[in-house]
C-alpha positions as CSV (number, residue, x, y, z in Angstrom):
1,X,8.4,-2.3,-41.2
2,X,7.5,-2.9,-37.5
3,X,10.7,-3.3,-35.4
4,X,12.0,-6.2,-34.1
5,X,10.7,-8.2,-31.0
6,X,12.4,-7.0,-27.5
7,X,10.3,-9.4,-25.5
8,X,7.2,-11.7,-25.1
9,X,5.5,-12.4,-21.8
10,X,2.0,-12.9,-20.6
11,X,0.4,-10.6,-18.4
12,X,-2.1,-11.5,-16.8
13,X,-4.8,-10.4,-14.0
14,X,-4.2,-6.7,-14.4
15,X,-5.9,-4.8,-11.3
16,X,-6.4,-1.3,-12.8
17,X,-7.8,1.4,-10.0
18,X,-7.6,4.4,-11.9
19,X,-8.0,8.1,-10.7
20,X,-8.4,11.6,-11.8
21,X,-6.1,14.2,-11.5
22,X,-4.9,17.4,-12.1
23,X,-3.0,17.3,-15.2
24,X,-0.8,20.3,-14.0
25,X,0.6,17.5,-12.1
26,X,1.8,15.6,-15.1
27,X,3.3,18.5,-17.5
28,X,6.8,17.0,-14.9
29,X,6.5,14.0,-16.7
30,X,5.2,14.3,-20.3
31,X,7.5,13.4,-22.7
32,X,8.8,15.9,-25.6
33,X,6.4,15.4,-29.1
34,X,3.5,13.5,-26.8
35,X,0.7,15.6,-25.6
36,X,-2.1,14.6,-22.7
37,X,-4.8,12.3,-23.6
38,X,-8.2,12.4,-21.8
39,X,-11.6,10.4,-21.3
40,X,-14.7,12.4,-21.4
41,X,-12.6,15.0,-20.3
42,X,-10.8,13.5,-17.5
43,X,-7.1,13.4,-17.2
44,X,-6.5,9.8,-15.2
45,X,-3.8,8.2,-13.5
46,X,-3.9,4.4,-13.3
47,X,-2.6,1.8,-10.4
48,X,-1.8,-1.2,-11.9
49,X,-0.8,-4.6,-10.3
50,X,-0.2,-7.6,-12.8
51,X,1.9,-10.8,-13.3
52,X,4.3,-11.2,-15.8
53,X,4.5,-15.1,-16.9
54,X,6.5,-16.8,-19.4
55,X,9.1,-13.5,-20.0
56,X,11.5,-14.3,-22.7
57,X,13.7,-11.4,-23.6
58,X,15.1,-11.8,-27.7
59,X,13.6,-15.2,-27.1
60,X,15.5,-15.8,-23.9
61,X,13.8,-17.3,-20.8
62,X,16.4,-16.0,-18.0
63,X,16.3,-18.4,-14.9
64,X,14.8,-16.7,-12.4
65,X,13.3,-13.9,-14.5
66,X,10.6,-15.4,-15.7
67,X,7.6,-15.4,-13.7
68,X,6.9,-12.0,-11.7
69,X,4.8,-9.6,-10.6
70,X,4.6,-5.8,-11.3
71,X,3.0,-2.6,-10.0
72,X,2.7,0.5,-11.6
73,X,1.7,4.2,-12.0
74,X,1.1,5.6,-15.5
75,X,-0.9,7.8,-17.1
76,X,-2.0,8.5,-21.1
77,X,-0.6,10.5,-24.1
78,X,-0.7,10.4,-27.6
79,X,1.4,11.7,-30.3
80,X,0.2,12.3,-34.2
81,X,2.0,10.9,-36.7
82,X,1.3,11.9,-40.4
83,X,-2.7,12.0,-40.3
84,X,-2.9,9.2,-37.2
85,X,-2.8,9.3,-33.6
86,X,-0.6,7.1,-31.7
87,X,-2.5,6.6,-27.8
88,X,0.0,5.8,-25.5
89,X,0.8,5.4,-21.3
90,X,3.8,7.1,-19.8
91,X,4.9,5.4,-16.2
92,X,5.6,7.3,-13.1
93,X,7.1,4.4,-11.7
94,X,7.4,1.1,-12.1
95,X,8.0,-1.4,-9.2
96,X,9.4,-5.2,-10.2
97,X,11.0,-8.0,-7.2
98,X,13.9,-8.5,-9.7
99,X,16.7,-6.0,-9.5
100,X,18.3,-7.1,-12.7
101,X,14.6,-6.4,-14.6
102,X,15.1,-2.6,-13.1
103,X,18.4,-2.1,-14.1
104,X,18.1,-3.5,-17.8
105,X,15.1,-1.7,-18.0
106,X,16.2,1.7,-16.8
107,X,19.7,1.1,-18.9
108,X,17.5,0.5,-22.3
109,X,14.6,2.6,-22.3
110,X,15.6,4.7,-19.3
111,X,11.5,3.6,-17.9
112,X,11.3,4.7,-14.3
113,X,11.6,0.6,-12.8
114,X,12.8,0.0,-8.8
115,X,12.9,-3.5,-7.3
116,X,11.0,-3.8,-4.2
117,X,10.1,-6.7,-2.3
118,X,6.8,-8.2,-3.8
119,X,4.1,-10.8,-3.5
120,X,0.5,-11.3,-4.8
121,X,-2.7,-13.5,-3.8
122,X,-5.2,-14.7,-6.6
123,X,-8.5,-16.7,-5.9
124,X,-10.3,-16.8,-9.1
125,X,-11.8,-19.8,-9.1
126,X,-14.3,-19.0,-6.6
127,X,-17.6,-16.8,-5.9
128,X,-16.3,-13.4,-4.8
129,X,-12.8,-14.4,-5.3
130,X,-9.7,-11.7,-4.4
131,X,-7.2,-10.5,-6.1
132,X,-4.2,-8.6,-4.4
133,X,-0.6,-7.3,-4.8
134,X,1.8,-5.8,-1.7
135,X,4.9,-4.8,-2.1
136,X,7.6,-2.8,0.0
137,X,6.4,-1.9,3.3
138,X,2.6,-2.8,3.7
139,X,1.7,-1.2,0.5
140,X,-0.7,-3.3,-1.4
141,X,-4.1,-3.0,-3.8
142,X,-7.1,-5.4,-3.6
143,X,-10.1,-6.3,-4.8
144,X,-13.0,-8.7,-4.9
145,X,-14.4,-10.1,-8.4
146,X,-17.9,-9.2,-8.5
147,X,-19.5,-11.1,-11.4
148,X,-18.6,-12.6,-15.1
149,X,-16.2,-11.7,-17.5
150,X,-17.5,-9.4,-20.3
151,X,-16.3,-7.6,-23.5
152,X,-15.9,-3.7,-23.2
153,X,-18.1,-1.7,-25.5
154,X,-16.1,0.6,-27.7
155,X,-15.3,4.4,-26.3
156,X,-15.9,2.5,-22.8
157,X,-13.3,3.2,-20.0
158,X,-12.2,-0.8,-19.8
159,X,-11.3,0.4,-23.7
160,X,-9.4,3.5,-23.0
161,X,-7.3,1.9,-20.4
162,X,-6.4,-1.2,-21.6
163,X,-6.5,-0.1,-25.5
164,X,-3.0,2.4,-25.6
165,X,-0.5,0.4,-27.4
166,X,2.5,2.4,-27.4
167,X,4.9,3.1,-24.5
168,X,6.4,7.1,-24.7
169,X,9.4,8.3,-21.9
170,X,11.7,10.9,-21.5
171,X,15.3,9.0,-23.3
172,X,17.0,12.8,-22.8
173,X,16.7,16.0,-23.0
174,X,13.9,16.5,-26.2
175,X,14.6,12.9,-27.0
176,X,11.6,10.4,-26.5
177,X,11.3,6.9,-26.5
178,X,8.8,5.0,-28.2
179,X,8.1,1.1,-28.5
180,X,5.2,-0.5,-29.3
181,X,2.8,-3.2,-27.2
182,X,0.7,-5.7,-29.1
183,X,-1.8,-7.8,-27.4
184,X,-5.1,-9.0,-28.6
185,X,-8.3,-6.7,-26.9
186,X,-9.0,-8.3,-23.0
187,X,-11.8,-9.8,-21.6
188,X,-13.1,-7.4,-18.3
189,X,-14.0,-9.0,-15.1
190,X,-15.8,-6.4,-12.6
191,X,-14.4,-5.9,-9.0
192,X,-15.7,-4.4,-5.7
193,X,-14.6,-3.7,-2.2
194,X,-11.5,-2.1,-3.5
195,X,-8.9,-1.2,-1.1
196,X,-5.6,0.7,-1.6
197,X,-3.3,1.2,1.2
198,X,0.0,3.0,-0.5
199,X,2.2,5.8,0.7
200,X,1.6,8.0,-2.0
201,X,4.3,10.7,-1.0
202,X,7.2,8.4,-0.6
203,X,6.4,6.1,-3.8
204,X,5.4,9.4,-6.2
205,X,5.7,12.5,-4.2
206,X,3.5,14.7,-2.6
207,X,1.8,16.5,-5.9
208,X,0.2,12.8,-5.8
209,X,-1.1,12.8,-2.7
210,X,-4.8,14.3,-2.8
211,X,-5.9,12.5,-6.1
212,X,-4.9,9.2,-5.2
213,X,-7.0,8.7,-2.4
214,X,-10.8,7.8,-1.5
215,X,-12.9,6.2,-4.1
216,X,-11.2,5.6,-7.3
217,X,-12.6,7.0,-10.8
218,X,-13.1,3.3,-12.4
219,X,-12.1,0.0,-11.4
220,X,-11.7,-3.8,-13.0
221,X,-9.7,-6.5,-14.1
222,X,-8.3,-7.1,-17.2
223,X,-7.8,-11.1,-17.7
224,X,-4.6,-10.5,-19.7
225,X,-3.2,-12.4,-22.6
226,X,0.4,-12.8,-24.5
227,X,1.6,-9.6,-25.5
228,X,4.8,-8.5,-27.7
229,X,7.1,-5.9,-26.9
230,X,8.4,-4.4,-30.1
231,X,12.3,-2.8,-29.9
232,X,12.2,0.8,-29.0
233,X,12.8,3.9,-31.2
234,X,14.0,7.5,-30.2
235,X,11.7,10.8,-31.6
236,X,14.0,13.7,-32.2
237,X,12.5,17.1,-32.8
């Protein structure tokens, strides 16, 4: 029986910048029962910027809450259950404008969320249109489109990153906590001229420092679509 529904949004225009690191850097923050997940061999980290429109928590639209962007740092896991693997995304951090979001967030699911200052430009309706998202102190991501949306071919990198559907974090000490994501599959828009001005060591430390720099692994972005939040569970050894 799937658990009950924590919230609905939309997200939408999902910049995804993705890197590869050492995944000695990520043992820190792998949760118990999950293990590293990999494409073609590659351990990757992902920068994400994205809007979240039309939030209702339990069906709840929260006046001021409702429309907002987010940035993020996560990388992937997955964690067999029975005969089936489970492909999931951990977060490093999570960064929201709404200081409430953070702190229900963090008090819930104990997910790594801080409020920060944030704002985001999106011209999509036009031949090499931008998309970008700053937040903090002149830290931002950008991009240009650079052609027509498309549908990602199976074992693809637009489907390994966009296609984990379960969220995995440390709840407390060899406790884990795992909710679900449901969205249809997104359509992929391809980007170029991507720029990412962050200061890795103060956002995520310096172990991040020399992978997230340079020219990115992989790059696009993910239209988006309504998703579902499913209620959260905790995995006990």
């Amino acid at each position: 029986m799937a658990a009950s529904i924590f919230l609905k949004a939309d997200w939408k225009h999902l910049l995804m910048i993705n890197y590869e690191i050492n995944p000695e850097i990520l043992q820190e923050y792998l949760p118990a029962h999950t293990e590293l997940d990999t494409f073609e061999n590659k351990h990757l980290v992902s920068l994400v910027g994205f809007m979240f429109e039309n939030t209702r928590v339990k069906s709840i639209k929260i006046p001021g809450h409702i429309n907002f962007e987010e940035f993020n740092l996560r990388f992937y896991v997955k964690r067999k259950e029975g005969n089936a693997w489970k492909r999931g995304v951990v977060f490093i951090k999570e960064i929201v404008p709404k200081p409430l979001i953070a702190l229900v967030a963090r008090y819930l699911y104990r997910e790594p969320y801080v409020a920060m200052p944030m704002r985001h430009t999106l011209q999509l309706n036009q031949e090499r249109g931008k998309v970008e998202y700053v937040f903090g102190k002149n830290n931002f991501v950008r991009a240009h489109l650079a052609g027509s949306a498309y549908t990602f071919q199976q074992g693809s990198i637009e489907e390994f990153i966009t296609e984990h559907y379960w969220g995995y974090n440390r709840f407390a000490p060899g406790i884990t906590m795992e909710y679900g994501v449901e969205h249809p599959s997104w359509k992929i828009l391809p980007v170029q001229d991507v720029k990412v001005q962050l200061d890795v060591e103060g956002l995520y430390g310096p172990a991040f420092t020399p992978f997230i720099q340079g020219v990115p692994h992989s790059a696009f972005l993910a239209e988006g679509s309504s998703i579902i939040v499913r209620s959260g569970k905790q995995i006990r050894a």
